[in-house]
C-alpha positions, 0 to 999 in steps of 0.5 A, a space after each residue: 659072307 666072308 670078304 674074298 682075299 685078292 693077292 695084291 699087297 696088303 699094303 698097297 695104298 696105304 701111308 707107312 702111318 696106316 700100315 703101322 696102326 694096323 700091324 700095330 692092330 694084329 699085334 704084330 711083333 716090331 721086327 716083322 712090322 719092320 721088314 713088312 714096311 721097309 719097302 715102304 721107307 727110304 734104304 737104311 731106314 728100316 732099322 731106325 723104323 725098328 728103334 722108332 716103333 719102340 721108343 716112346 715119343 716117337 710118331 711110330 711109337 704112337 702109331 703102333 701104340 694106337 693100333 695095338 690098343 685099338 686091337 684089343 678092344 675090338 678083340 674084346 669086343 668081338 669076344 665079349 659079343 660071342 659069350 652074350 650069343 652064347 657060340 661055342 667056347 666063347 666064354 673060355 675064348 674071353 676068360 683066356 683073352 682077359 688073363 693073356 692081358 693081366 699078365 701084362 
């Protein structure tokens, strides 16, 4: 059974640290992270926020960084488990994710 979705803010308890990861997880683009977190920082510091999630070394960096790997894999994992279940349209759900990344 699938979990039931509430309306509160999906980021409600979270640190800006763990919002960071898991955006970073649902590949989301750095603008949208952003502006999703702004309410989570200082005034005036969701354009750094911005700068921060791009530049290398930077603790946001990392975070997303981490997230976006983290996503992948369990991305592939999932896929890779649907082809060895053999459910509809997996194995072309897989070759489509692997080339998506090749292209990178």
């Amino acid at each position: 059974m699938k979990e039931e979705m509430n309306n509160e803010r999906i980021l409600d308890g979270m640190t800006v640290k763990e919002a960071i990861v898991r955006y970073g997880e649902l590949q989301l683009p750095y603008e949208q992270v952003a502006r999703l977190v702004a309410d989570m920082v200082e005034t005036g510091h969701a354009l750094s926020l911005h700068e921060k999630l791009q530049t290398p070394g930077t603790d946001e960096y990392e975070w997303y960084q981490s997230g976006f790997a983290e996503g992948n894999l369990k991305l592939n994992i999932n896929l890779e488990s649907d082809v060895k279940t053999n459910q509809k349209d997996a194995y072309r759900n897989l070759s489509a994710e692997r080339r998506r990344h090749c292209n990178y």
